[in-house]
Structures are given as structure tokens and as C-alpha cells.
C-alpha positions, 0 to 999 in steps of 0.5 A: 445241098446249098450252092455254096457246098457245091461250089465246094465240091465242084472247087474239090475236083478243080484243085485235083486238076490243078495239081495235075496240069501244075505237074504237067499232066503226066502220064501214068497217074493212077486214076483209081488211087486218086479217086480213092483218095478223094472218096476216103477224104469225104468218107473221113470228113463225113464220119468225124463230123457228122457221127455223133459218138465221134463228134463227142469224142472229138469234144474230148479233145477240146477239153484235154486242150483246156486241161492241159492249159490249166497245167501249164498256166500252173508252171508258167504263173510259178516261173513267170508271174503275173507275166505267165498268166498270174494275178496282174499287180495293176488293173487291166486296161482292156480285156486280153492285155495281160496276155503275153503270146510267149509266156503264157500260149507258146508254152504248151509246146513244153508240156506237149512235148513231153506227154508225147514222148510219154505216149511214145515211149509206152507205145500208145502212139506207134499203135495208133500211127500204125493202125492209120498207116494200115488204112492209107496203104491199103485204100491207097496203095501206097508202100508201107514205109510211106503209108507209115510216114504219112500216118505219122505227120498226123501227130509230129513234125516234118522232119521227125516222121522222116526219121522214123522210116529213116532205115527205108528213106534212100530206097523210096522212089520219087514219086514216095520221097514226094509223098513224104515230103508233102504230107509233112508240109500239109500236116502240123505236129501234136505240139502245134495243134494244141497250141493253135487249138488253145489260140482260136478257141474263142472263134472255133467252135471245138477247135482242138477236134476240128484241129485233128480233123483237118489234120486227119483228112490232110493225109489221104488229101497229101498223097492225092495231090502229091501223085497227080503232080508226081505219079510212079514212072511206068513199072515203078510198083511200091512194096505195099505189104512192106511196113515199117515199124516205130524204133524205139527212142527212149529207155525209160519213161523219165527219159522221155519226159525229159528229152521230150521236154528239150525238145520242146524247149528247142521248138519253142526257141525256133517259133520265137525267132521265127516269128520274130524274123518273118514278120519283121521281113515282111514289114521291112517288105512292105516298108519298100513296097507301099510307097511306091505301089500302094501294095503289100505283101498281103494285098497282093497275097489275097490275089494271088490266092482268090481263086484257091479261097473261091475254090474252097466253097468260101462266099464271095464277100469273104474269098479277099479275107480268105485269100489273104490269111491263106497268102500269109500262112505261105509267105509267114507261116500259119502261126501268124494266120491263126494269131490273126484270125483269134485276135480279130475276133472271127476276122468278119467272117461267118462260122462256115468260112471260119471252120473252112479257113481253119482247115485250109490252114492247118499245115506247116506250107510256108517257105520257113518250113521247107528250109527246115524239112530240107535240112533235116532230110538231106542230113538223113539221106545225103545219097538223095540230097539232089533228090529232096532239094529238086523236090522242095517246092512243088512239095510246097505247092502240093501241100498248099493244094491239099490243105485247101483241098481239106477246106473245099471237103468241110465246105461240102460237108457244113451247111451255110 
């Protein structure tokens, strides 16, 4: 074992401390879920990256991504033209300078948003999330409806995996509401994953299973950090034979297409503007900022973030790099990361601290996020709106933990 990954692993064990003092070192944390928790993490980590029939199975993946591309590059070349990935009518001036991020990458937000709601409505996905919630509330102890919710950010958003245990959300303790939360903000959505897959290709190597992966890693690593900041209160004992059960959305498989589709038309719609607004904030920051202390935003991001980057097992000439994608994620969101680390070919880093940004980034832990899981919560449980609100940033703050908690897990287990 390399220094590196032992500074890794040592870096595991440092941020669940981390989320432990930042929730004040309360009393009642359940040492052996936490540990529990760590070990399925490793153990997850280790089998999905190291087993070679689910190495290529994960590989299948990356090519269902390509495919699923090719697709949409079909629909966008018929509706946009040259603009949507068709033949240029004049020569390119460099490689790459025909591509337009919203015609031709954001969307695959449509198509995925339809296969899913497909795969919904035939009760493929209910199955799998099932399955995975099973895992959680057994080795974690967690209750079924959180277990479900937790399984379920895997696969979609913030706020729909919510909606899916909706019936049991007013009834769920504190510490599970910021189980929920946490999990949704340290996950991203299937829609996300193929987007982001379809962006960073180029630099990650099977990019689409390292993807899913992280995400798959992130739910054990959400609840640990989300019970080390907010442990059950003395007596406080979770339902976890108590399993809650995917309703049905759809009537009719055409219905899912298309519902799925406005879906995602909405979410295409909303990244566009948020895109859009955020950057222009922070340039507008910055505008102000750098004149007058030679800073920006993301300067100062890469401070604040180098020891989470240090902690992650990432070499020292690369923790300001690291540290500094990290700090954009929070401040913008992980979009703009991503785009980043595609568009400056690799950013200098090496394949190591490469695979371990991709994993530490893969989660929707920025502030955008939070205002919309809020929303959409509070609109599910007015009765736990004080609740949900009071909960909305350390939620942020634990899932930035885990997420690096699943970088510090693929630096352990990846050799320089």
C-alpha cells in the first residue's frame, strides 16, 4: 500500500471526525452503524472496482451512455441542425468549436428522462431501489422508509426520492429527515449521471460506471456522516422492518414517455438558468473582489477546501487544483466543475487525483440545490417545515463530507 492511499484511508477516518465535532460531539452515535457504514463503503468500493465481471459490467454502462448519445445527437441534428451536432456548412476552426453545451450535451436530460419514467412505469427501477434499500436497513439499521429514500437518490433527484416515501415523511425522527436530506444532496440523479458521463468521457476512463459507483458508495457514506452530525436521541429506535413501497405514477407506458419527457424539459430549462445566473454571480463577485484584494471566489475556495482535497489522499502539487474544483461545486454547483475538468483536458492532474475528484464531485452539494430541496420538501410536509429549514445546511455540510468521504474510499482502493 502506497503512501498516498494511506493517506487516504487515514483521510476516511478524519473526515468522519470531522462530521462528528462539526455536530458537536453528541452523545448517542451509534459507533457500530458508523462503523458499519465505513466497512460496506470499502466493501462496495472494492467489489465494484476491483471484481472483474462487475468491472465489465459497469463498462456496459459507458457504452449505453454512447448509445444513448448517438440517439439523442439523431433528434437534436433533426431539430437543430448543424447547431444540435449536424454537419457544420463552414470549416471548424478548432476541434470542439462546434459544440454547443445546450444543444447538443443538455439534451440527454429529455431521453433519460423518459427511459426512466419507462423503466419506472414497468417496475424495473422500484425493484432495484428495493433491493438496495434492503441492503442499507439491514447493515445500517436504518428504517425502511429512509433506507427506501436513501436507495432511491441513487437513481433520481432531491426531491423525488422524498416524494416517494412521502406517506411516512411527517412520521420520520430528526436525525432520519436528515438522513433524507443528506443523501439527496450527495447523490446525483440518473438524468445528471449520463450527462455528466457523456461530458468527462474524454478525461475518465469509464466514466459512466465510475459515475454510478460514486453515486452507489455516496448512500452508505450520506447516512454515516448524517448520524455522526445528527445521531437518534436516547430512545429514539427507527421502524427498520418498516418498508415502504414505490406508488405507482404512470397509466400507461406512453404516459411515462411523455410525462417523463416534460420532466425533463422542465430540468433542462432550470440548468439553463441556473447556469446561467450562477456563473454571472460569481463573475459579478469577482468583478468586486479582485480589484481590491487580488482574490476570487475560486482562490479563495481552494483554501478553504485544501485540507478536504489533502484529506481525500490527493498529491500535494494537486490538493490547490482539487481544492479549488471542490469549492466551485459548493459555490456553483457541480456542473460547472465537471465542464471544467473536461474542457481543460484532465486540468493537470494525474488519472489518480482525476478518478478521486470525479467521485468527490458527484453530488448535487451546493447552495442552488439546497433552496430547491427545501422547497419541494416543505411543499410535502408543511407540518415539518421548521424542521426541514433548520436542517438545510448542515444537510449540505454532511453531504460535502461524504462526497469526499467517497473520493478518500477510491483513493484508498486505486494505486498511484
Amino acid at each position: 500500500m502506497s503512501a498516498l492511499q494511506i493517506q487516504s484511508g487515514l483521510g476516511l477516518l478524519a473526515l468522519a471526525l470531522l462530521a462528528w465535532v462539526l455536530g458537536g460531539c453528541r452523545r448517542g452515535v451509534p459507533w457500530r452503524v458508523i462503523l458499519a457504514g465505513l466497512v460496506l463503503q470499502i466493501v462496495l468500493a472494492a467489489a465494484l472496482l476491483h471484481i472483474a465481471p462487475l468491472r465489465a459490467a459497469f463498462a456496459l454502462i459507458g457504452r449505453a451512455v454512447d448509445a444513448l448519445a448517438a440517439a439523442t445527437k439523431e433528434g437534436t441534428t433533426l431539430v437543430f441542425g448543424y447547431l444540435g451536432g449536424g454537419p457544420l456548412p463552414f470549416a471548424e476552426p478548432f476541434p470542439g468549436a462546434g459544440f454547443i453545451l445546450f444543444f447538443q450535451g443538455l439534451p440527454l436530460v429529455l431521453v433519460v428522462g423518459a427511459l426512466s419514467a419507462l423503466l419506472y412505469h414497468w417496475r424495473i427501477l422500484p425493484v432495484v431501489v428495493a433491493a438496495l434499500a434492503k441492503v442499507l436497513s439491514g447493515t445500517l439499521g436504518i428504517g425502511g422508509a429512509t433506507g427506501f429514500s436513501v436507495a432511491a437518490n441513487v437513481f433520481v433527484g432531491m426531491v423525488e426520492a422524498p416524494l416517494l416515501i412521502r406517506p411516512w415523511l411527517a412520521r420520520l425522527t430528526t436525525s432520519e429527515m436528515f438522513v433524507v436530506m443528506t443523501a439527496g444532496l450527495a447523490t446525483i440523479s440518473g438524468n445528471m449521471l449520463v450527462v455528466y458521463a457523456f461530458m468527462i468521457a474524454p478525461v475518465v476512463p469509464d466514466a459512466a460506471g465510475q459515475l454510478l459507483v460514486a453515486s452507489l458508495i455516496a448512500a452508505p457514506a450520506s447516512i454515516v456522516a448524517a448520524l455522526l452530525m445528527i445521531p437518534p436521541r436516547p430512545g429514539e429506535v427507527p421502524d427498520a422492518g418498516e418498508q415502504a413501497e414505490a406508488p405507482r405514477l404512470y397509466d400507461s407506458a406512453m404516459e411515462a414517455v411523455v410525462r417523463g419527457t416534460m420532466d425533463g424539459l422542465q430540468l433542462l430549462f432550470g440548468i439553463m438558468a441556473m447556469l446561467i445566473v450562477f456563473v454571472a454571480l460569481v463573475a459579478l463577485v469577482n468583478m468586486v473582489l479582485e480589484p481590491v484584494t487580488g482574490l476570487t471566489l475560486q482562490v479563495i475556495a481552494a483554501w478553504l477546501f485544501w485540507p478536504l482535497a489533502f484529506a481525500m489522499g490527493v498529491p500535494l502539487e494537486h490538493v490547490g487544483t482539487v481544492a479549488q474544483s471542490l469549492g466551485i461545486k459548493v459555490v456553483v454547483n457541480e456542473f460547472v466543475s465537471y465542464l471544467q475538468l473536461a474542457t481543460s483536458g484532465g486540468q493537470g492532474l494525474d488519472g489518480r487525483s482525476r478518478l478521486i475528484l470525479t467521485y468527490a464531485l458527484c453530488g448535487f452539494t451546493n447552495f442552488g440545490s439546497v433552496g430547491i430541496m427545501l422547497g419541494g420538501m416543505t411543499a410535502m410536509v408543511p407540518e415539518r417545515r421548521a424542521d426541514i429549514v433548520r436542517l438545510g445546511l448542515p444537510a449540505l455540510v454532511a453531504a460535502m463530507i461524504a462526497c469526499c468521504m467517497t473520493g478518500a474510499v477510491v483513493g484508498m482502493l486505486v494505486a498511484p
